[in-house]
KEKE-3310 file (N, C-alpha, C; in steps of 0.2 Angstrom, whole numbers, plus 5000, padded with zeros to 4 digits):
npx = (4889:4883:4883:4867:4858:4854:4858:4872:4881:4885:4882:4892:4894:4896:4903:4915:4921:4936:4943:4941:4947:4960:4962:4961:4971:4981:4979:4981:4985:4974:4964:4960:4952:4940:4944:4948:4932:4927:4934:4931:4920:4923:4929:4918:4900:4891:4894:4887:4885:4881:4890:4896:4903:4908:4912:4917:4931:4941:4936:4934:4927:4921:4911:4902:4889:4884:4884:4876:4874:4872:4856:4856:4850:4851:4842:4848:4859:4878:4890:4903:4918:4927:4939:4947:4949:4942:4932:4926:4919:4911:4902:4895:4890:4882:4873:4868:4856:4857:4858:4850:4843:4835:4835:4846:4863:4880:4893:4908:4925:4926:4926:4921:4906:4890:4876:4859:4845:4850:4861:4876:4888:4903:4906:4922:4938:4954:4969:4980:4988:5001:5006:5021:5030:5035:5044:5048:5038:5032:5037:5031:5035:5029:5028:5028:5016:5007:4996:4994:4981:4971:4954:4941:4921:4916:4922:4918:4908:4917:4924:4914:4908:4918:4920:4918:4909:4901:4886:4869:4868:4876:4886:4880:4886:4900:4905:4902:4913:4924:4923:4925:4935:4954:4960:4965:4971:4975:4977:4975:4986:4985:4969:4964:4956:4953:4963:4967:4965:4963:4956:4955:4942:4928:4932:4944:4955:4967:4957:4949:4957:4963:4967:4965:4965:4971:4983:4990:5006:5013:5018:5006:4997:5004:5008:4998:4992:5003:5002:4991:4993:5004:4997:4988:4998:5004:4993:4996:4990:4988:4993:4982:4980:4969:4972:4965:4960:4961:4963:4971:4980:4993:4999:4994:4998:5011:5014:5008:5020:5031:5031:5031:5023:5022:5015:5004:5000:4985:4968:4956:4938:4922:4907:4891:4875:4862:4844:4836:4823)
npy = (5149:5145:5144:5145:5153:5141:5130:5124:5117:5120:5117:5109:5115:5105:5109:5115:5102:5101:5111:5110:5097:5101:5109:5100:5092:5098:5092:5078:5063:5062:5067:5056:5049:5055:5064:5052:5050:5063:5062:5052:5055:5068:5060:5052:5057:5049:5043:5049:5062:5072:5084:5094:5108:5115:5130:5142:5148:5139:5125:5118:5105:5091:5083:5070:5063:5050:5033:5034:5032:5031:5024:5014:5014:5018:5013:5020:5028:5035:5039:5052:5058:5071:5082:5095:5099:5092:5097:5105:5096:5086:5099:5099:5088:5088:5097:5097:5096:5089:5076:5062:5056:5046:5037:5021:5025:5026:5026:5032:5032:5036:5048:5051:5050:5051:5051:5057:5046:5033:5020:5014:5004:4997:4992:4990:4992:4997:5000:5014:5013:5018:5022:5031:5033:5024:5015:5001:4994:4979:4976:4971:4958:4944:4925:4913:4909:4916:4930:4948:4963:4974:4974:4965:4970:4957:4950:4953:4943:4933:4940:4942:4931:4928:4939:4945:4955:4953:4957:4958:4972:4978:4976:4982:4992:4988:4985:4998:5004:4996:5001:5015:5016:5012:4995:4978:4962:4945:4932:4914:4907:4897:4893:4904:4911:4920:4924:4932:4946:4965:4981:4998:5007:5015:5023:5027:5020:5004:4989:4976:4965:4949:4931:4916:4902:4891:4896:4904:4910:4915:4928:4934:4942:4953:4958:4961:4971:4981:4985:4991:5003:5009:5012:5022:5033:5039:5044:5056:5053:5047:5032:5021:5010:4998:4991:4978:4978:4963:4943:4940:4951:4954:4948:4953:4966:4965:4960:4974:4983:4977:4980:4995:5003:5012:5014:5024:5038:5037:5028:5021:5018:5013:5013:5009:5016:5015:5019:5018:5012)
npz = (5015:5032:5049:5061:5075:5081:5076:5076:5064:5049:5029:5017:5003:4986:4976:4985:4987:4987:4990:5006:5005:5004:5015:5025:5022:5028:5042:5045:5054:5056:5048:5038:5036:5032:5022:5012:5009:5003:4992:4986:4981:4972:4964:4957:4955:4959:4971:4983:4996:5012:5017:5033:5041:5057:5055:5043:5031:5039:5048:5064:5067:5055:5048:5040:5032:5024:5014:5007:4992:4974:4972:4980:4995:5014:5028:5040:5048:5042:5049:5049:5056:5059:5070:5077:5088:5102:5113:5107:5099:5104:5111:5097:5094:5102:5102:5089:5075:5065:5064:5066:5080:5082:5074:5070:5074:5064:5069:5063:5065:5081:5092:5106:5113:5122:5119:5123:5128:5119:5117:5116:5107:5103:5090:5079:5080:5077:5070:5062:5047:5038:5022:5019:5006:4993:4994:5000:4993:4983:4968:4955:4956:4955:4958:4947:4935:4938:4937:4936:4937:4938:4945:4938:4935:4934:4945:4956:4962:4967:4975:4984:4990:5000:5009:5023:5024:5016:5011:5000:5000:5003:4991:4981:4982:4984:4969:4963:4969:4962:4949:4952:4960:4965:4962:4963:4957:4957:4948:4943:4932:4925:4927:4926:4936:4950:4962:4972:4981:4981:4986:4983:4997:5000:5006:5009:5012:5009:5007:5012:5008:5003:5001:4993:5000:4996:4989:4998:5007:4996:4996:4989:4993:4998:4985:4979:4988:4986:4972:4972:4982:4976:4962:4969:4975:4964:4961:4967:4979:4998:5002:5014:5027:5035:5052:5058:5077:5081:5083:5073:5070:5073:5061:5052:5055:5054:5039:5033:5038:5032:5019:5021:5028:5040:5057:5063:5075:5077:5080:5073:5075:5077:5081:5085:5088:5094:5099:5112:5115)
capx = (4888:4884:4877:4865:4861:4850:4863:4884:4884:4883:4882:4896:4892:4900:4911:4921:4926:4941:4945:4940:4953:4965:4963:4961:4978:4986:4976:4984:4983:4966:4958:4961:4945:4936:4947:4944:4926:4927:4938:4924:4913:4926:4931:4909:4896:4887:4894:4882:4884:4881:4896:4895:4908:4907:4914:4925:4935:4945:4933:4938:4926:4922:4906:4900:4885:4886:4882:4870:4876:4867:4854:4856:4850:4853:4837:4851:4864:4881:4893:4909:4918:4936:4939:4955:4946:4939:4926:4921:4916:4905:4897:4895:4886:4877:4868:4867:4848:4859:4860:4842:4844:4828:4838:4852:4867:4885:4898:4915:4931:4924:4932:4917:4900:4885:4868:4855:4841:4854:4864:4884:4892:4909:4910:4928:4943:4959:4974:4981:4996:5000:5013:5025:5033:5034:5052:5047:5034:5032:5037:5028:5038:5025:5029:5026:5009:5001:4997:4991:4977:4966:4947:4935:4914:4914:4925:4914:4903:4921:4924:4909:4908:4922:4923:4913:4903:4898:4877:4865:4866:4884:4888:4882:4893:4906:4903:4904:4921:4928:4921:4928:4942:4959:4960:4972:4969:4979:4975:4980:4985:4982:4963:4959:4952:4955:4963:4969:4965:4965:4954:4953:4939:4926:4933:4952:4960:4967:4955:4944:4963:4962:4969:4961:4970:4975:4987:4993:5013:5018:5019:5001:4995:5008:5007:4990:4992:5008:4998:4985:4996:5008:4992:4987:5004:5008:4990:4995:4985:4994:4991:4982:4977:4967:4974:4960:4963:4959:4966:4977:4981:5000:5001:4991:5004:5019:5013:5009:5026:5037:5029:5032:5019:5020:5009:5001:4997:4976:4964:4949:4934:4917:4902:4885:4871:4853:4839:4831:4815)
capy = (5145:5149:5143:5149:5149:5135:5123:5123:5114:5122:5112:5112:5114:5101:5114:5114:5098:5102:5116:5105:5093:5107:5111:5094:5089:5099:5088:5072:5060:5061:5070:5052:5045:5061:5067:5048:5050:5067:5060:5049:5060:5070:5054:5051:5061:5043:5044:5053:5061:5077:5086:5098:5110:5121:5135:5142:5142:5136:5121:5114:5099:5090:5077:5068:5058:5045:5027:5036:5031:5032:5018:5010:5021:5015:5015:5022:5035:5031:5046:5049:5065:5073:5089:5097:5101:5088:5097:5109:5092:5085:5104:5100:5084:5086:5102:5097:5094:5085:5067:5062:5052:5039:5030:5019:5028:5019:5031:5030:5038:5043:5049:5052:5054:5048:5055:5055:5040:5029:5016:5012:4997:4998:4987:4987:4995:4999:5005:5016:5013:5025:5022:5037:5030:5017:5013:4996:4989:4975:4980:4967:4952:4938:4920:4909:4904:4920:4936:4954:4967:4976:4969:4967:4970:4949:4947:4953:4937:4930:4942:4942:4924:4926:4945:4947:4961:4953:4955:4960:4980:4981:4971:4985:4998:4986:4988:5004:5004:4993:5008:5021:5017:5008:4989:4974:4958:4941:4928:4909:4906:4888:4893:4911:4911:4924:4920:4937:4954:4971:4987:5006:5005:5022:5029:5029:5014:4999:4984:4968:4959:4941:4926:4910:4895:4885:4901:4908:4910:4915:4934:4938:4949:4962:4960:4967:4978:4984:4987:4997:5007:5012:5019:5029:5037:5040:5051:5061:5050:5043:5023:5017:5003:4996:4984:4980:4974:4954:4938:4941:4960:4954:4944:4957:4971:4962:4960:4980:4985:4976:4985:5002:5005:5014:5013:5031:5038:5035:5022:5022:5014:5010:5014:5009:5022:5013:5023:5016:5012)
capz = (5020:5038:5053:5065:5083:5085:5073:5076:5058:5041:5024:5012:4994:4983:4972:4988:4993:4983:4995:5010:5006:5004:5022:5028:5022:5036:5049:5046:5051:5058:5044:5031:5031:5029:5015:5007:5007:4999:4987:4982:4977:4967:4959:4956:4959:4961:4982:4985:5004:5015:5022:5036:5046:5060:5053:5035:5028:5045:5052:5069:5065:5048:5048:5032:5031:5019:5015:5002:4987:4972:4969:4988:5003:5019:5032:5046:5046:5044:5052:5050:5057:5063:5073:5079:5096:5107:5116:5102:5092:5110:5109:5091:5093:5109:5099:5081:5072:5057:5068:5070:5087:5084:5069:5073:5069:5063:5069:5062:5069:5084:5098:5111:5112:5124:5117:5128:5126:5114:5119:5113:5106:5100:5083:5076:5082:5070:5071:5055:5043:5032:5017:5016:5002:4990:4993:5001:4989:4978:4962:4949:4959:4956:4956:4941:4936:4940:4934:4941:4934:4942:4947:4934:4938:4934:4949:4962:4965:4970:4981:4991:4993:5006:5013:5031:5025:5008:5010:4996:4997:5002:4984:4975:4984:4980:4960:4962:4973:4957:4942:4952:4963:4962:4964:4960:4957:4956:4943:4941:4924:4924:4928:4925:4942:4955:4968:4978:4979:4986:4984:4988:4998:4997:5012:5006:5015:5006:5011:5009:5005:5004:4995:4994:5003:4993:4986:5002:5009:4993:4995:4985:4997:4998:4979:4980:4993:4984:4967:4973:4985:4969:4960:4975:4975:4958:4959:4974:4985:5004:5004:5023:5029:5044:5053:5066:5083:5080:5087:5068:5071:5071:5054:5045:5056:5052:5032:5031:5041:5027:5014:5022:5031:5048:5062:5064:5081:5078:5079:5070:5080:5073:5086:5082:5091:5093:5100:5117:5115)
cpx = (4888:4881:4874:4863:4857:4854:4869:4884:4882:4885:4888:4896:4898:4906:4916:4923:4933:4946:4945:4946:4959:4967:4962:4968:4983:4984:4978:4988:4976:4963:4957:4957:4942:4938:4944:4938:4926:4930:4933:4921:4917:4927:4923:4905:4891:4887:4892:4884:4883:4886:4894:4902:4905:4907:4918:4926:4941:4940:4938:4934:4920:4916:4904:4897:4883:4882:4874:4870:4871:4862:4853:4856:4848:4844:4840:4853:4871:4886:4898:4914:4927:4935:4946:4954:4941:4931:4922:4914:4908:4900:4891:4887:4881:4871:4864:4860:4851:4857:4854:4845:4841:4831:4843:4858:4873:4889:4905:4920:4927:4925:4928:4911:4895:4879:4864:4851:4842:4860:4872:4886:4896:4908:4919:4933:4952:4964:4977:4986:4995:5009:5016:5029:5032:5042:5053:5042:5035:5033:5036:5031:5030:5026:5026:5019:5003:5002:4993:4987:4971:4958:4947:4926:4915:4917:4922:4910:4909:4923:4919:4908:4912:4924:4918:4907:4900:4889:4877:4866:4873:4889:4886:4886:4900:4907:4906:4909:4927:4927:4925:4935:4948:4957:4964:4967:4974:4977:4977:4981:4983:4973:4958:4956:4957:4958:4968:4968:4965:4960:4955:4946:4935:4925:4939:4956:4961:4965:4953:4951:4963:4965:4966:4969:4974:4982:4993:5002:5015:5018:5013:4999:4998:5009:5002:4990:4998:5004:4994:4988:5002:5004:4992:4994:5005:5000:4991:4991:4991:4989:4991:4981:4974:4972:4969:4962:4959:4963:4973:4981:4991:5003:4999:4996:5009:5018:5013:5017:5031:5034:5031:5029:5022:5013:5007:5000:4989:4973:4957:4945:4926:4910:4894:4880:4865:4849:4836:4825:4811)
cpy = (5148:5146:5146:5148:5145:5130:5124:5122:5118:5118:5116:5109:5107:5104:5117:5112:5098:5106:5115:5100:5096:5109:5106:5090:5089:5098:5083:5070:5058:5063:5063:5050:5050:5064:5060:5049:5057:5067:5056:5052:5064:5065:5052:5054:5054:5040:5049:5055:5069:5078:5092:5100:5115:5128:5135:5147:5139:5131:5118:5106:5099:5085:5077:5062:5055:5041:5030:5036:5031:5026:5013:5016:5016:5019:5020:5026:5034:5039:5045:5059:5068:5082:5088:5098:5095:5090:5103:5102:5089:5093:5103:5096:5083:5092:5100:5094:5090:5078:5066:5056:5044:5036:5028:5022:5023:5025:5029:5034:5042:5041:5045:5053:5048:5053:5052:5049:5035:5027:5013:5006:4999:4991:4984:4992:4993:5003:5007:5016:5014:5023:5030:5036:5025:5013:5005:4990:4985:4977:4975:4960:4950:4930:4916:4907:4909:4927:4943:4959:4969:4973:4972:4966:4961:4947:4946:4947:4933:4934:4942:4936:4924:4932:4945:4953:4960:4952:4959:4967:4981:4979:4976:4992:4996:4986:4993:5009:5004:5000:5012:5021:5010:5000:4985:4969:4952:4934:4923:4909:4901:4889:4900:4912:4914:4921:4925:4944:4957:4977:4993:5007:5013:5025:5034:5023:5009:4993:4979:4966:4952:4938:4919:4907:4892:4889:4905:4906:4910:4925:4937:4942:4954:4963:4964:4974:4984:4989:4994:5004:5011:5017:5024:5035:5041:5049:5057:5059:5048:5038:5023:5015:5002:4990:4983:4975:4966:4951:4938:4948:4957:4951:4949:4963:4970:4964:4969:4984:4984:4977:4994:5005:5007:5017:5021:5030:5037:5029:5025:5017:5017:5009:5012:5012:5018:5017:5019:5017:5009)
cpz = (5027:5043:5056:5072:5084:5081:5071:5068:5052:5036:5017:5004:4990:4979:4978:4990:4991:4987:5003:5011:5005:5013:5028:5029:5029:5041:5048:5051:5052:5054:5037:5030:5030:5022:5010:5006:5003:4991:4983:4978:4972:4960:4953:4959:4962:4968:4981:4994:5006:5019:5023:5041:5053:5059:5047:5036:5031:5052:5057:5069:5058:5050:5042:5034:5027:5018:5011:4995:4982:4972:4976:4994:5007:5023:5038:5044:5047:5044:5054:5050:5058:5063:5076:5086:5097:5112:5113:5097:5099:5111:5103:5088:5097:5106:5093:5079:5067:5058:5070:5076:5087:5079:5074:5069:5069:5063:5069:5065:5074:5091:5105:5113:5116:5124:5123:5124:5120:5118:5113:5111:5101:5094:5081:5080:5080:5072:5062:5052:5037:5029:5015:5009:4999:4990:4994:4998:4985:4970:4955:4949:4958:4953:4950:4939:4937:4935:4937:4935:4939:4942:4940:4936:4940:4940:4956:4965:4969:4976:4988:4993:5001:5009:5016:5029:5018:5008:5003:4995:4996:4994:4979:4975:4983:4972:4960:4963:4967:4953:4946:4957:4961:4965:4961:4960:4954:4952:4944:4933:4921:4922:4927:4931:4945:4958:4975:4975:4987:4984:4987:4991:4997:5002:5013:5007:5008:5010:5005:5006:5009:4999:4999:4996:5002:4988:4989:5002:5003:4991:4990:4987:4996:4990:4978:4983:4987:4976:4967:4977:4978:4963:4964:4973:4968:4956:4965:4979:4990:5006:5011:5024:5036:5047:5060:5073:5085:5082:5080:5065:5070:5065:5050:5047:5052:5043:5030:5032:5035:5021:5014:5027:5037:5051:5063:5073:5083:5077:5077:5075:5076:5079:5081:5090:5091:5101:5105:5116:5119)
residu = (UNK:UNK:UNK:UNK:UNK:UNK:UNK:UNK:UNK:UNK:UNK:UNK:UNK:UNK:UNK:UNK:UNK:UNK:UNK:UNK:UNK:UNK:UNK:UNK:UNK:UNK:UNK:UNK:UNK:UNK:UNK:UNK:UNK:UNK:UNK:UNK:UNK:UNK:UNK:UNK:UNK:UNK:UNK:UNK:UNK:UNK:UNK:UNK:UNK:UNK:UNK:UNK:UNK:UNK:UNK:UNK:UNK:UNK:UNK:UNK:UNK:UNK:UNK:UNK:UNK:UNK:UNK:UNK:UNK:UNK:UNK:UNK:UNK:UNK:UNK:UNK:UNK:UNK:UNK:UNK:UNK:UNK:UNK:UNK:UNK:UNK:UNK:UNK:UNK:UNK:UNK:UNK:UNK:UNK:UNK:UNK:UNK:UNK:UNK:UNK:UNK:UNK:UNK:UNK:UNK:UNK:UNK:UNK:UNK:UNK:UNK:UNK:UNK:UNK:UNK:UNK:UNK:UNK:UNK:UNK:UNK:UNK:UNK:UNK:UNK:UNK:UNK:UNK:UNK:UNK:UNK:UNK:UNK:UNK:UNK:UNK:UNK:UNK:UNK:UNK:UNK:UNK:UNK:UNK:UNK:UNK:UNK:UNK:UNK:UNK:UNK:UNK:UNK:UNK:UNK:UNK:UNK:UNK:UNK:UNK:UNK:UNK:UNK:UNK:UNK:UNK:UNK:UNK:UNK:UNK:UNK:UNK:UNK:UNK:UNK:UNK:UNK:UNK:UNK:UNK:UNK:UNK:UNK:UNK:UNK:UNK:UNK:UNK:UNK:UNK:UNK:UNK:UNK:UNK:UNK:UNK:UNK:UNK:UNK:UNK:UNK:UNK:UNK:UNK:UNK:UNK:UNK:UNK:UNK:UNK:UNK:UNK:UNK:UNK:UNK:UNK:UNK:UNK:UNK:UNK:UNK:UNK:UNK:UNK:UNK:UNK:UNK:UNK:UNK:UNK:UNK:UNK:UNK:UNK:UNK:UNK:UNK:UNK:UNK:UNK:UNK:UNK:UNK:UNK:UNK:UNK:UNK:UNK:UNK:UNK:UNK:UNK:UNK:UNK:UNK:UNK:UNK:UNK:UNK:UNK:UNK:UNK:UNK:UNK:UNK:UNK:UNK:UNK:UNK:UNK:UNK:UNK:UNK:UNK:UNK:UNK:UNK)
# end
């Protein structure tokens, strides 16, 4: 691997994301979405995505162009990055050939960036809580009448009915979340029907948790949550959730805190790049 002088970025072979997360570890917490997306691909080669550093085997920044999974290619570019320097990564980005300008990009985790002839809009913004432990998790407490297992494929049609980002393409990256990452799932037994869940999402966080209505204020959530977070740990994975900054940012803080969860010092933020034309 190397770069040269007309491109900061080099391409890192797939037989070294393994090595990559190795030296990613001791950048937390800023390095956890980067490390989840490369976990992906370990887990399946079917995440498909292009990882790029500055430099090895001691990169100061880490970029991974994704949202290319097998079977579903995105028209855009969806960019997701973390550095240990601040004005090596604005070098990195104001140079780089990798980022075509004239798509619309969807920039995850990202700190700073005004490209010339593209325009900014902040999407989502997220603060990060990271389970150190499972000391305070639900440990298979579920009230009467229910029962817990992880999703199955059949489940997804329930899920997307009522998650905000449930469109037609995104539904087959959910599939494929199920097949290869962890997930929970809360039953009634009167009905067999869903009625709460939680998944590992395929970036590393635990998300999309929901309970139907008619189900809630009885602790299923953090059942969920809990579930999924106790795999994670058991493989050497560190359980972390969004909690994004919404008018319900304290009911969903409050829910992860009493499970364990603390607040990181990072916020993930969610920029979309469209190309002035």
């Amino acid at each position: 691997m190397s770069a040269n002088a007309t491109e900061p970025l080099q391409v890192v072979p797939r037989e070294r994301y393994a090595e990559l997360v190795t030296v990613l570890m001791h950048q937390l917490p800023g390095s956890l979405k980067v490390i989840g997306h490369l976990k992906s691909n370990q887990k399946s080669e079917k995440w498909i995505m292009c990882v790029y550093v500055d430099s090895w085997p001691d990169p100061c920044v880490v970029l991974v162009v994704d949202n290319i999974y097998e079977g579903v290619r995105s028209a855009n570019m969806d960019v997701i990055f973390h550095a240990v320097d601040n004005e090596k990564l604005r070098s990195v980005l104001s140079s780089t050939k990798v980022l075509q300008w004239q798509k619309t990009i969807s920039f995850k985790v990202l700190d700073e960036i005004k490209p010339k002839g593209s325009v900014l809009k902040e999407e989502i913004r997220a603060d990060v809580h990271i389970c150190e432990n499972g000391e305070k998790l639900h440990k298979g407490l579920l009230p009467d009448g229910y029962r817990i297992s992880p999703l199955k494929k059949s489940d997804i049609d329930s899920v997307m009915k009522v998650w905000k980002f449930g469109s037609g393409r995104l539904r087959e990256r959910f599939l494929l979340q199920v097949a290869t990452h962890f997930s929970a799932g809360i039953y009634s037994e009167e009905t067999g029907n869903l009625v709460s869940w939680a998944i590992q999402m395929y970036f590393g966080a635990i998300g999309s948790v929901n309970t139907l209505e008619l189900h809630r204020h009885r602790g299923l959530a953090k059942s969920v949550i809990s579930f999924v977070a106790q795999k994670m740990l058991q493989c050497g994975e560190i359980p972390w959730a969004h909690v994004e900054d919404v008018q319900t940012k304290d009911v969903s803080q409050h829910m992860v805190t009493s499970l364990g969860f603390k607040k990181s010092s990072i916020q993930h933020v969610w920029l979309i790049c469209n190309p002035v034309k």
